[in-house]
N, C-alpha and C positions, 0 to 999 in steps of 0.2 A: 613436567605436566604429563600426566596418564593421557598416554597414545589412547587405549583401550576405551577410557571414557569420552573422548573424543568423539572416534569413531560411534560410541554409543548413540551421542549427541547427534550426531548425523544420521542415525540409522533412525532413531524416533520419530524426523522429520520426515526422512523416506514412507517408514511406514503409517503414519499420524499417526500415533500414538502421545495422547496428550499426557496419560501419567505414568508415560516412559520418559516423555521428556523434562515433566517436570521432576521424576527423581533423580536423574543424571544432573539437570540442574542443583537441587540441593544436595546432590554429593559433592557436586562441585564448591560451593559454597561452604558446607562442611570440609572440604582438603583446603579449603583458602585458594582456589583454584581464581586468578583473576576475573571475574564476569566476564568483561570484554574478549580476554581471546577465546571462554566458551560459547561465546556469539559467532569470532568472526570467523575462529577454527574449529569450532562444533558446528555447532544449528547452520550457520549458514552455507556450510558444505552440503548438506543435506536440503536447505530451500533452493540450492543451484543444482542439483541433482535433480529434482522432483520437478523441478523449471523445462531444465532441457530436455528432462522425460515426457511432458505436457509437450510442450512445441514440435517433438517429435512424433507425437499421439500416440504414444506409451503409457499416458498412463491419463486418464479421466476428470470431469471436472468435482467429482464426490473425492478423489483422492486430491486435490488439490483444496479442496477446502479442509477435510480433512489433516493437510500438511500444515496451512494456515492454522488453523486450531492450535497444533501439537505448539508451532512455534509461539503463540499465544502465550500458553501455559508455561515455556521453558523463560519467556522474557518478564511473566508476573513473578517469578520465581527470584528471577537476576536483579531487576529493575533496582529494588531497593536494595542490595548490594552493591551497584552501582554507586546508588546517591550516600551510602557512607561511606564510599573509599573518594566519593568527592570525586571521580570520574564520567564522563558520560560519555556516552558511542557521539563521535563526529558524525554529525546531522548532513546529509547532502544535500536536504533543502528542505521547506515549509510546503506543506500541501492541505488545502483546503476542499474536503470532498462534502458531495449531496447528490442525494437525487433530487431531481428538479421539483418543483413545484407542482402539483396535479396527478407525481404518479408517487407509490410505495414499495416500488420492488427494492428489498433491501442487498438480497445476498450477492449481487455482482461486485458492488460496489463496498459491499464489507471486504471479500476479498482481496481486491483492490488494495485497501485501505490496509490490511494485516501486512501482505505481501510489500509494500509501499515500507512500512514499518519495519520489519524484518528485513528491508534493503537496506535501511540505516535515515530513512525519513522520516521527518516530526508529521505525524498525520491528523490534521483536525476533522475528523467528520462527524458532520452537520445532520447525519439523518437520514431520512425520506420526506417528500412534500414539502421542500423550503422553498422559500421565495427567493427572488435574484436579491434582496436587497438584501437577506441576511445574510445570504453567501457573500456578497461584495462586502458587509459591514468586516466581518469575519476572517476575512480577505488582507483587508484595512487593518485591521485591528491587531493582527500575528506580524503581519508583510509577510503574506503567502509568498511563494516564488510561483507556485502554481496551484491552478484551480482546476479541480476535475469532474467535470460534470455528466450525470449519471440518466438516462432513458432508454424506458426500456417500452414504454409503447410509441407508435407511431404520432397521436394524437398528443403526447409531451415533448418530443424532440425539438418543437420551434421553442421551446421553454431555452432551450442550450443559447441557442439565436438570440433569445431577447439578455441573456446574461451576458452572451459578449457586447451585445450593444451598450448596454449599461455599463460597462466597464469600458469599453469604449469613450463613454462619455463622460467620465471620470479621467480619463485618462489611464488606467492603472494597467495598458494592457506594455505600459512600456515598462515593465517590472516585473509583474505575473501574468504567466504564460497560462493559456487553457488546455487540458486536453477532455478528450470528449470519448464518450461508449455509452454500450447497450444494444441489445440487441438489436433492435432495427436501424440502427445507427451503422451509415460506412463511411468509408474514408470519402467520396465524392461529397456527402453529406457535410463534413468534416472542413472542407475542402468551401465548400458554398459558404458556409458562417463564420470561415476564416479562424477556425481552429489552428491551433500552432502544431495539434496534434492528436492523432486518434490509435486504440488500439481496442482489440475485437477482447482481448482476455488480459486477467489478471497479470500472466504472466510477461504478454506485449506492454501492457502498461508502466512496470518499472524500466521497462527498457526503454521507452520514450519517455518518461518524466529522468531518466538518467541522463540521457541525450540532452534533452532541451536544457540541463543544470551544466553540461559539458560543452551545451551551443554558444 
C-alpha cells in the first residue's frame, strides 16, 4: 500500500480539499487499493488531526466544515467500491439526527452528521423542522442506538424536552440514548431534560455518541 498516498489521504482532510480528496480516492480504487484501509489509514488520520486541531483552537469552524466536506467527497468516491468487494466499514452505532421542530438552522447539525459518518456511524438525518414524532418513528424504524437533537434558538430548545418525553413514553429510551446541541443549548440544560448527553461542537459530539456506544 502507497505510504505516499496515504498520507495524501490525510493531507486533503487537513487541508479540505474536496477534489484532492476525492482523486487520491479514485487512485486508490484505480491501484485496487482496499477502500476500507483508505478510510481508516487515510481520511481518518486526517479527520483526527483536524479534531484535535479544533479542540485545541487551532484551527476554525470554516475549516472544519470544510474538512467535513473533503471527507464527503473521498467516502462518495469509496462507497460503491465498498458494496462490490461486499465489504462495509463496522458501524459503531445507528444515529438518528434533526433539528427539532420550529427551527431551520441546518449547518451544526450537518456537520455533526458528516463527522458522525466519517467516525464509522450509520447517520440518518431527518432535516430541519421535524416533529418529535417523525424523529421517534425513524427512530423505531432503523433501532437508532442514538438520537440527536439539534436547537439552535432559545424559543425551540423545549422542542428537545418534549422528544424525550415522548420517548420516554414509548419507552425507547432504554435502547436509544439522546444527545442534545446548539447553540443556546448547555450541559445544565442538557442535564434538566435528562439528556444522556450534550456536546457544544461537532467534534465533542462524536466523542459522546462514542462513549455512550462504549457505556
Amino acid at each position: 500500500m502507497s505510504e505516499a498516498l496515504l498520507n495524501a489521504m490525510a493531507q486533503s482532510i487537513v487541508d479540505g480539499d474536496s477534489d484532492a480528496a476525492a482523486n487520491a480516492a479514485r487512485q486508490a480504487v484505480e491501484a485496487g487499493m482496499d477502500p476500507l484501509e483508505a478510510i481508516t489509514k487515510g481520511y481518518m488520520a486526517g479527520v483526527n488531526e483536524v479534531g484535535d486541531s479544533y479542540a485545541c483552537g487551532n484551527v476554525f469552524l470554516p475549516e472544519l466544515v470544510m474538512a467535513g466536506e473533503a471527507m464527503k467527497a473521498a467516502i462518495a468516491v469509496l462507497e460503491p467500491e465498498l458494496k462490490k468487494r461486499g465489504t462495509s466499514r463496522e458501524t459503531l452505532g445507528k444515529v438518528v439526527l434533526a433539528t427539532v421542530e420550529g427551527d431551520i438552522h441546518e449547518i451544526g447539525k450537518s456537520l455533526v452528521g458528516t463527522m458522525l459518518t466519517a467516525a464509522g456511524f450509520e447517520v440518518y438525518d431527518l432535516g430541519v423542522n421535524v416533529p418529535a414524532e417523525t424523529i421517534i418513528a425513524k427512530a423505531e424504524e432503523v433501532g437508532a442506538d442514538i438520537v440527536g437533537l439539534s436547537a439552535l434558538l432559545t424559543t425551540t430548545m423545549i422542542r428537545q424536552k418534549e422528544v424525550i418525553e415522548a420517548m420516554d413514553r414509548k419507552g425507547l429510551r432504554k435502547r436509544t440514548r439522546v444527545i442534545v446541541g446548539g447553540a443556546p443549548v448547555t450541559r445544565d440544560w442538557a442535564q434538566r431534560i435528562e439528556a444522556d448527553g450534550y456536546s457544544e461542537d461537532a467534534v465533542g459530539a462524536v466523542g459522546v455518541a462514542r462513549a455512550l456506544m462504549n457505556g
